[in-house]
FIKOLRO-822633 format. One line per field, with one value per residue (C-alpha): residue number from 1; residue in three letters; chain; x, y, z. Coordinates in steps of 0.05 Angstrom, whole numbers. Example, Ala and Ser with C-alpha at 12.3 -4.5 7.8 and 13.67 -1.06 7.14 Angstrom:
REM residues 2
num	c(1,2)
residu	c(Ala,Ser)
chaine	c(A,A)
c1	c(246,273)
c2	c(-90,-21)
c3	c(156,143)
***
This chain:
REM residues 423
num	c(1,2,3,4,5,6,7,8,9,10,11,12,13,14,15,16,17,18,19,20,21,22,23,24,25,26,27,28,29,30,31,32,33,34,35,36,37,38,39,40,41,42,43,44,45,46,47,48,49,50,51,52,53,54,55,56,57,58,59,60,61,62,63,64,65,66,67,68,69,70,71,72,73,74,75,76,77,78,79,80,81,82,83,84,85,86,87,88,89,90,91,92,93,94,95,96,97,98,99,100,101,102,103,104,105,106,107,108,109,110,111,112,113,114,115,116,117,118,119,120,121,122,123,124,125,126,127,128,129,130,131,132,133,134,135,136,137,138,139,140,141,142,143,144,145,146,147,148,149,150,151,152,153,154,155,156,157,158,159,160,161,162,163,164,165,166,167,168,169,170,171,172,173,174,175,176,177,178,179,180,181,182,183,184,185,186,187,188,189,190,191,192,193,194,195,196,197,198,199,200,201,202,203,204,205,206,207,208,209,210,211,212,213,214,215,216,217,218,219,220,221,222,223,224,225,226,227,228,229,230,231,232,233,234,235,236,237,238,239,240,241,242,243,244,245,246,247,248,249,250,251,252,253,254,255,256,257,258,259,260,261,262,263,264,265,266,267,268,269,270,271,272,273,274,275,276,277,278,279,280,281,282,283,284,285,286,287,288,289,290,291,292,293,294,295,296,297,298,299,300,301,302,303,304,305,306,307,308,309,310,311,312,313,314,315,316,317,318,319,320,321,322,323,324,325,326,327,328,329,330,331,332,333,334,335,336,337,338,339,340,341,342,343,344,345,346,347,348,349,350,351,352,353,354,355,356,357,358,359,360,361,362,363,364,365,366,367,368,369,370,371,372,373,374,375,376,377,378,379,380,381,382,383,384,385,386,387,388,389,390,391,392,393,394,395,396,397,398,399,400,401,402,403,404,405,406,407,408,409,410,411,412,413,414,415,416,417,418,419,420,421,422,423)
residu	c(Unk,Unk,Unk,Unk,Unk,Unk,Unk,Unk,Unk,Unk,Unk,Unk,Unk,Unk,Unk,Unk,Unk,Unk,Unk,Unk,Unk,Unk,Unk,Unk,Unk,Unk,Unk,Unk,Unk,Unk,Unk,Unk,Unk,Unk,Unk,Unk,Unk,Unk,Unk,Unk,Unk,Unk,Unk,Unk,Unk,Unk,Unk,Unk,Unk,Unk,Unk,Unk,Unk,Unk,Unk,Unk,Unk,Unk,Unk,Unk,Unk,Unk,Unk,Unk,Unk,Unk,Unk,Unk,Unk,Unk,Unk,Unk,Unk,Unk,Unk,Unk,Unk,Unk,Unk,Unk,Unk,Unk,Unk,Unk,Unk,Unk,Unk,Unk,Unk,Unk,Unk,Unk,Unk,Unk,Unk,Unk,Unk,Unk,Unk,Unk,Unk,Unk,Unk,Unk,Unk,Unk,Unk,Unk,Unk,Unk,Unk,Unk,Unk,Unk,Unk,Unk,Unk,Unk,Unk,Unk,Unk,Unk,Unk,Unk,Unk,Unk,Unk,Unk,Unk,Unk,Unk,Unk,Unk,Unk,Unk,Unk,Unk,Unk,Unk,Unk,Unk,Unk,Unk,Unk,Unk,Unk,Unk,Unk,Unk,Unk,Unk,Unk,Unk,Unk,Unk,Unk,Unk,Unk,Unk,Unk,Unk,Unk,Unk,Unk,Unk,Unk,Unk,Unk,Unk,Unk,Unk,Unk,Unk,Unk,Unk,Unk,Unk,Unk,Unk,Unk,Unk,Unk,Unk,Unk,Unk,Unk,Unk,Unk,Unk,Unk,Unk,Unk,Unk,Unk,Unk,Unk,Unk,Unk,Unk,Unk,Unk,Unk,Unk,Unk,Unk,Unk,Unk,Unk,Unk,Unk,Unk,Unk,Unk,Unk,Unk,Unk,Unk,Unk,Unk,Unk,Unk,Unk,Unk,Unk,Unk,Unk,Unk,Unk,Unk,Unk,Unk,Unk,Unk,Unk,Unk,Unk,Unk,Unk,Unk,Unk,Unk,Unk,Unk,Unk,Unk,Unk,Unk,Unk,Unk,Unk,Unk,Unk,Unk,Unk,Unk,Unk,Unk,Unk,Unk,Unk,Unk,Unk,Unk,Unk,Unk,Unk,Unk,Unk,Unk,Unk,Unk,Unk,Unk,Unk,Unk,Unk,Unk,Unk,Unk,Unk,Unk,Unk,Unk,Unk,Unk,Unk,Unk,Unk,Unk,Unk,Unk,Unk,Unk,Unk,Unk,Unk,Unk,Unk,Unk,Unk,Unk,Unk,Unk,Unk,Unk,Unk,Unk,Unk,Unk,Unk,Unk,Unk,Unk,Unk,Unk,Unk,Unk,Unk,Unk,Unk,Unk,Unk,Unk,Unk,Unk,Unk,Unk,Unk,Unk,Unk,Unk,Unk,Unk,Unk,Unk,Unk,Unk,Unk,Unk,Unk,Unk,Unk,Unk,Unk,Unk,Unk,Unk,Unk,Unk,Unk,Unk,Unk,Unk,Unk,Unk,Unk,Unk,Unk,Unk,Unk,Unk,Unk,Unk,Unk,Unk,Unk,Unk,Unk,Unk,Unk,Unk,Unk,Unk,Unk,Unk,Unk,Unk,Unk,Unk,Unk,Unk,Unk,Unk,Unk,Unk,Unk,Unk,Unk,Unk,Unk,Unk,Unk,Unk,Unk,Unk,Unk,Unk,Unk,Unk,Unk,Unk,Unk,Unk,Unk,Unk,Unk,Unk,Unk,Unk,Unk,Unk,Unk,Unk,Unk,Unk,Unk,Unk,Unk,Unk,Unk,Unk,Unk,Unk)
chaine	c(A,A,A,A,A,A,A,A,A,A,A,A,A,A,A,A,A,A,A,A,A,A,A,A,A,A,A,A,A,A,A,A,A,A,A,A,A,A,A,A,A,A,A,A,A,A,A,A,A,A,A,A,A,A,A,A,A,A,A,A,A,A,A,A,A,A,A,A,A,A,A,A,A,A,A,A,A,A,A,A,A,A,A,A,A,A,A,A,A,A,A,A,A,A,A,A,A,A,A,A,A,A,A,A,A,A,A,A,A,A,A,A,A,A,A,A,A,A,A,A,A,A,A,A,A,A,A,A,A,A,A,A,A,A,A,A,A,A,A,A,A,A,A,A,A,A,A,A,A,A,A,A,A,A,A,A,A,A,A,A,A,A,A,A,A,A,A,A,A,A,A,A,A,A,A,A,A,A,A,A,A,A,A,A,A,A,A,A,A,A,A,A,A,A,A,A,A,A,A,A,A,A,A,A,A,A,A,A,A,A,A,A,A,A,A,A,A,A,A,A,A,A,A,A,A,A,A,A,A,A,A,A,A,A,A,A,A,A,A,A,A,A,A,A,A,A,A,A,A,A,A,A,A,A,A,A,A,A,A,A,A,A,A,A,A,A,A,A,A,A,A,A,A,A,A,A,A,A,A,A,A,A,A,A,A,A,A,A,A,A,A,A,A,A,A,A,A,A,A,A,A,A,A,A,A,A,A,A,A,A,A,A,A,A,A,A,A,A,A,A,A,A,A,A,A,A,A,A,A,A,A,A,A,A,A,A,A,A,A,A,A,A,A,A,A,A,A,A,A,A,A,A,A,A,A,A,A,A,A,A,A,A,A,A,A,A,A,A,A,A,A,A,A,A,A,A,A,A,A,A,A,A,A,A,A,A,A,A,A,A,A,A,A,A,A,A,A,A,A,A,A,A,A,A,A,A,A,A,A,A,A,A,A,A,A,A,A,A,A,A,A,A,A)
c1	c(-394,-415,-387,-401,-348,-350,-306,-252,-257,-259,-196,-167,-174,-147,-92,-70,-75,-37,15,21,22,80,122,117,124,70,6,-46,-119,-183,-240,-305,-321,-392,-421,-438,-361,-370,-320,-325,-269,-263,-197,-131,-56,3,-9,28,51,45,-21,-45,-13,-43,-114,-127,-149,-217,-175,-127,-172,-209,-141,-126,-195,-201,-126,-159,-221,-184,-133,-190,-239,-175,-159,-236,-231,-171,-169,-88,-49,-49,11,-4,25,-16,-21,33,86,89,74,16,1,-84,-117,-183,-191,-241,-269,-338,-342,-320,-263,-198,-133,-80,-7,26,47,130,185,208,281,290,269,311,310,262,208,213,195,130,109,125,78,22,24,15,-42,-77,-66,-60,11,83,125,202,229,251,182,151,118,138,202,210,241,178,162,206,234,225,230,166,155,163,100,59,86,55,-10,-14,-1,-42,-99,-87,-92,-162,-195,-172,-201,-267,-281,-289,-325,-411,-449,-511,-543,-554,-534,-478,-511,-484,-544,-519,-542,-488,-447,-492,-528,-572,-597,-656,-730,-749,-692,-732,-757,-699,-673,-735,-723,-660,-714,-745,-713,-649,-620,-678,-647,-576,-600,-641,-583,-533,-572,-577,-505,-486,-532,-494,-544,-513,-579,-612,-569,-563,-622,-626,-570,-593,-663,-626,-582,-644,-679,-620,-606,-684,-662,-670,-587,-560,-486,-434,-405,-472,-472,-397,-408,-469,-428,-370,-421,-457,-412,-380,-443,-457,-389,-388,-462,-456,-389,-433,-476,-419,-402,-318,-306,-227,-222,-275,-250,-182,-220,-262,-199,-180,-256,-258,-208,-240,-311,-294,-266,-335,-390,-443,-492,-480,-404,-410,-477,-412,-357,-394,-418,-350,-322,-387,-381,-323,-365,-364,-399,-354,-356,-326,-395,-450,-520,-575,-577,-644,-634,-612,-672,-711,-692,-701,-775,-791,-758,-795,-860,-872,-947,-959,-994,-925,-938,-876,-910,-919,-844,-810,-846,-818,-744,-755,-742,-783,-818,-788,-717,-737,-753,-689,-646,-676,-681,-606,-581,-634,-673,-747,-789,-808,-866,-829,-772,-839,-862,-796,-786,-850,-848,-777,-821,-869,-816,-790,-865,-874,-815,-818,-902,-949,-994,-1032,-1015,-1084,-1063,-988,-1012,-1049,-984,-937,-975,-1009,-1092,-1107,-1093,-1090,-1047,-1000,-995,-983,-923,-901,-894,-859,-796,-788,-810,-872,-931,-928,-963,-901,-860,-883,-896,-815,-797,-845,-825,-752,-777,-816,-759,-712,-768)
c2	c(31,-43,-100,-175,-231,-244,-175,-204,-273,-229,-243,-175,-178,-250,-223,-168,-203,-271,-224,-179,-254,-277,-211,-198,-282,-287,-320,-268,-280,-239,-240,-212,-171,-156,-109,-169,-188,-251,-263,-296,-331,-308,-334,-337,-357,-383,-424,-430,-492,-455,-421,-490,-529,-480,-466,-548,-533,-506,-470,-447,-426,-382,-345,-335,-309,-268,-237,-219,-190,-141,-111,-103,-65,-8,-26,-12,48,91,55,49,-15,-37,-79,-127,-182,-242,-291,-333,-269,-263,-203,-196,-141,-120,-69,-53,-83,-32,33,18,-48,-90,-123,-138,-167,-201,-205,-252,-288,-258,-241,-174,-168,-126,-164,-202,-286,-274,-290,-356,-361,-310,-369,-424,-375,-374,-446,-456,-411,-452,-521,-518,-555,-525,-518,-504,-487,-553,-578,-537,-572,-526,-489,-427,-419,-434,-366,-318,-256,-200,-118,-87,-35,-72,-114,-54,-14,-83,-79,2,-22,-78,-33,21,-17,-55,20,37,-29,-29,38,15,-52,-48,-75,-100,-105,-49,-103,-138,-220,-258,-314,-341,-322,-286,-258,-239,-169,-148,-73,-70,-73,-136,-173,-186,-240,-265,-273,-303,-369,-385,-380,-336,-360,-376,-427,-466,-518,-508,-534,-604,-616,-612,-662,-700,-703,-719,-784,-802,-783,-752,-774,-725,-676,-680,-668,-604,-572,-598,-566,-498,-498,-506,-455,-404,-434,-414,-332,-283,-279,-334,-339,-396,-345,-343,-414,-417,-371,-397,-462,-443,-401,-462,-517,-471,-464,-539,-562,-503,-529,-600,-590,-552,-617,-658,-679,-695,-649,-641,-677,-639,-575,-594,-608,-556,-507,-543,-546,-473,-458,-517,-511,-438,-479,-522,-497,-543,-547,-623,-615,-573,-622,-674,-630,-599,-679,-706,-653,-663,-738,-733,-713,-759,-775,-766,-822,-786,-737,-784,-771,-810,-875,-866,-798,-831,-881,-812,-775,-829,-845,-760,-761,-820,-818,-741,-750,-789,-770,-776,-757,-751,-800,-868,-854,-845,-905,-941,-913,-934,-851,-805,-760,-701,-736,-728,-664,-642,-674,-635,-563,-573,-581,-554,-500,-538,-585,-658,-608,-558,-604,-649,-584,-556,-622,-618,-549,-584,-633,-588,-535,-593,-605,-541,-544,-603,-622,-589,-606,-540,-518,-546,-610,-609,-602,-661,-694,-673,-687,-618,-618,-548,-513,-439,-478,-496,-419,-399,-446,-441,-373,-374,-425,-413,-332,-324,-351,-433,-388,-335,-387,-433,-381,-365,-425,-437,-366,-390,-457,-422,-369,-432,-460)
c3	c(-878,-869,-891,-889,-873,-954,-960,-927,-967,-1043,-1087,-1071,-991,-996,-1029,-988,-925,-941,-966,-896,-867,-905,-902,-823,-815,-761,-743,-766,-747,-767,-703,-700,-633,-624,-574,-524,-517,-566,-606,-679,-711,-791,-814,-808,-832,-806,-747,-696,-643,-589,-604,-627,-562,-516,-552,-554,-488,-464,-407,-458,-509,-462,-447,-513,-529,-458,-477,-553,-529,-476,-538,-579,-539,-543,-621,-639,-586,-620,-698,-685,-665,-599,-574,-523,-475,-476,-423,-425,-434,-504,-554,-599,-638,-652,-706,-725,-796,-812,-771,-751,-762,-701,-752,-711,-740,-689,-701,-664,-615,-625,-583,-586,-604,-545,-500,-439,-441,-369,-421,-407,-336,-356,-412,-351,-307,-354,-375,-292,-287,-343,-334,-255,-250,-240,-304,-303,-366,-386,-373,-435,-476,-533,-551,-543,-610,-635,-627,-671,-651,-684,-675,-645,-696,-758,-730,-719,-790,-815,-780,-801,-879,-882,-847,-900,-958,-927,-925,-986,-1015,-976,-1005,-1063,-1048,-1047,-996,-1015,-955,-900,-837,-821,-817,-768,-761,-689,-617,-585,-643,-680,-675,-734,-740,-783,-766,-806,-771,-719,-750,-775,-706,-682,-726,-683,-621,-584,-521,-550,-511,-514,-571,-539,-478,-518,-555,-504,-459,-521,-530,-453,-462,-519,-566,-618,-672,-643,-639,-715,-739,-683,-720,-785,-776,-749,-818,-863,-817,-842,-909,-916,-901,-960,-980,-932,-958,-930,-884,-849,-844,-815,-767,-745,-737,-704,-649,-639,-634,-575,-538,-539,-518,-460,-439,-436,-404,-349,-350,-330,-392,-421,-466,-476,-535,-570,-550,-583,-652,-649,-650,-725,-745,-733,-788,-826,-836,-879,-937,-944,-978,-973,-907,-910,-902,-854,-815,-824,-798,-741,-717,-721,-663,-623,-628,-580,-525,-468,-408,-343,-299,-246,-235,-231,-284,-261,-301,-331,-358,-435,-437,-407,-469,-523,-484,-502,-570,-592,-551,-557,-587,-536,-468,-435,-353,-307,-248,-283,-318,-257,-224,-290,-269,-192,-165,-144,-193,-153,-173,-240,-244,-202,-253,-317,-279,-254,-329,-382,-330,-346,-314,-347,-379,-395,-428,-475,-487,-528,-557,-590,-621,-641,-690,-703,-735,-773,-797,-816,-862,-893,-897,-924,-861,-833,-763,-738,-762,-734,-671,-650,-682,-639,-581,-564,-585,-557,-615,-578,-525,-587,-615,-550,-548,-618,-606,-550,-565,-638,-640,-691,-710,-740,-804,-812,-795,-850,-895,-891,-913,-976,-997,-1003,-1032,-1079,-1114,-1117,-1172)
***
């Protein structure tokens, strides 16, 4: 038995978990955990300082996640609670939501009645471990009481209830589809023989856009990076039964991976990390693509170039010349001449941060526009071509194909299909 994300978010699931959140008075979170160790934020209730201290982090957040993933690899194992200690010494509590389904619910963080006041120097230990600096207690930057105590089994006779009464609801509930639809890269994992293709419209090299945008948004580009992620939501918003919850977790998934990768580029990304943990739990409350285009650009905004690990000075006006120019018979040799480095320079500086040459980087912006052509025009493929810069058309299938996954005809003719039941 399958079930999609919109389960979960149906009057009667909503109701049964906001009530095991207010009787067992914890944080109570709902994750995804797909077979390639991702992990997919659903919802939750009941924050809490500490959590929200500590995950404002990218250090932090990684703990909490690495701490999640390890207690649900057993909860999905043996369908019972698992009670855990997470990283900074406290006790969390994780279930399987659902058998089969990769669902896991979190209880937690709590102090178990029975336990000794040592705690603190474990949540002193962990905070050290993170952040790299020696904490005594009185150099928390939380209270412990922040944290409530409670007896162990009451959390996991919670966990066991609120699991039982899930089942007994999902049995009930019908699924539509025969795949669970996660439309992101590393979440998601789609079963059936025609999702191939859905799959394929992300990109057939999938990091391929990750990679643009995040170079994008390390030269402070952040234009461009909008209309990437714009394109990618009408590319999904264009899917046979594309719900919200496709889009949000699509969202969520991506906004990670361009925050981790221009991070990796040198980029500042502390801030953003810290609103990224609220625009998590926000974007599931909009509804429209715009709102969450607008959500999504105000935590990538933050990003920042660090001036403490040099990028060569010409790589911005480098990637507005290629955005702008792409039709154009752009060669690598009279642009570095222009920038005063050698071409070899050039071409160092793209492979160490998107893994393509100054060909290889004009090439993926191009199939960029011409995706967005294909969308939007009703210009043929030969046509497209020559106007994005590439006038072999067999050269241009080959490298349609390759970055976005299909042909530019199945590609267009997924689109007009979705154009066409909307009329």
């Amino acid at each position: 038995m399958k079930v999609s994300p919109a389960f979960f978010r149906g009057e009667s699931a909503q109701r049964l978990l906001k009530r095991a959140a207010a009787a067992s008075a914890l944080p109570v979170s709902l994750h995804y955990h797909g077979h390639d160790e991702s992990e997919l934020h659903i919802m939750g209730w009941n924050s809490c300082a500490v959590c929200a201290k500590v995950s404002g982090t990218h250090a932090g957040a990684l703990a909490c996640r690495d701490s999640r993933a390890r207690a649900a690899t057993h909860a999905l194992r043996q369908n019972a609670p698992i009670t855990f200690v997470c990283h900074l010494g406290f006790t969390c509590v994780s279930v399987a939501a659902l058998p089969d389904n990769g669902y896991v619910l979190t209880f937690g963080p709590y102090i178990p009645a029975e336990a000794n006041q040592e705690i603190i120097y474990d949540v002193a230990r962990g905070l050290n471990e993170i952040e790299g600096e020696v904490k005594g207690k009185e150099e928390l930057p939380f209270a412990i009481s922040d944290v409530r105590t409670i007896p162990s089994g009451s959390v996991s006779a919670a966990a066991e209830w609120l699991v039982e009464s899930l089942r007994a609801l999902a049995s009930t509930y019908l699924q539509d589809e025969e795949e669970l639809v996660f439309e992101n890269e590393n979440a998601a994992r789609i079963t059936d023989a025609d999702a191939k293709q859905k799959t394929a419209v992300s990109g057939a090299e999938p990091n391929t856009w990750i990679s643009l945008a995040a170079l994008a948004l390390l030269c402070g580009r952040s234009a461009i990076v909008h209309n990437m992620l714009s394109g990618r939501l009408h590319e999904l918003t264009s899917l046979r039964d594309c719900h919200a919850d496709t889009l949000h977790s699509f969202l969520v998934q991506a906004i990670s991976q361009l925050l981790e990768a221009a991070r990796q580029m040198g980029a500042v990304t502390e801030r953003a990390w810290t609103n990224y943990a609220c625009f998590t739990t926000a974007v599931h409350s909009l509804t429209e693509p715009a709102q969450m285009l607008k959500a999504a650009m105000r935590v990538l905004r933050t990003v920042r170039m660090n001036d403490n690990r040099r990028m060569p000075s010409y790589l911005p006006e480098l990637v507005d010349i290629v955005h702008r120019k792409y039709r154009d018979d752009l060669k690598l040799a009279p642009l570095a001449k222009e920038f005063g480095v050698a071409a070899s320079s050039v071409t160092r500086a793209l492979e160490c941060r998107i893994n393509a040459t100054f060909t290889g980087y004009l090439g993926r912006v191009r199939i960029e526009q011409a995706r967005r052509l294909l969308r939007t025009t009703t210009l043929t493929a030969t046509q497209i071509g020559p106007r994005v810069g590439i006038h072999d058309q067999s050269n241009f299938g080959k490298m349609f194909h390759r970055y976005a996954g299909m042909t530019p005809g199945a590609y267009r003719s997924r689109y007009q299909e979705k154009r066409k039941t909307k009329q």
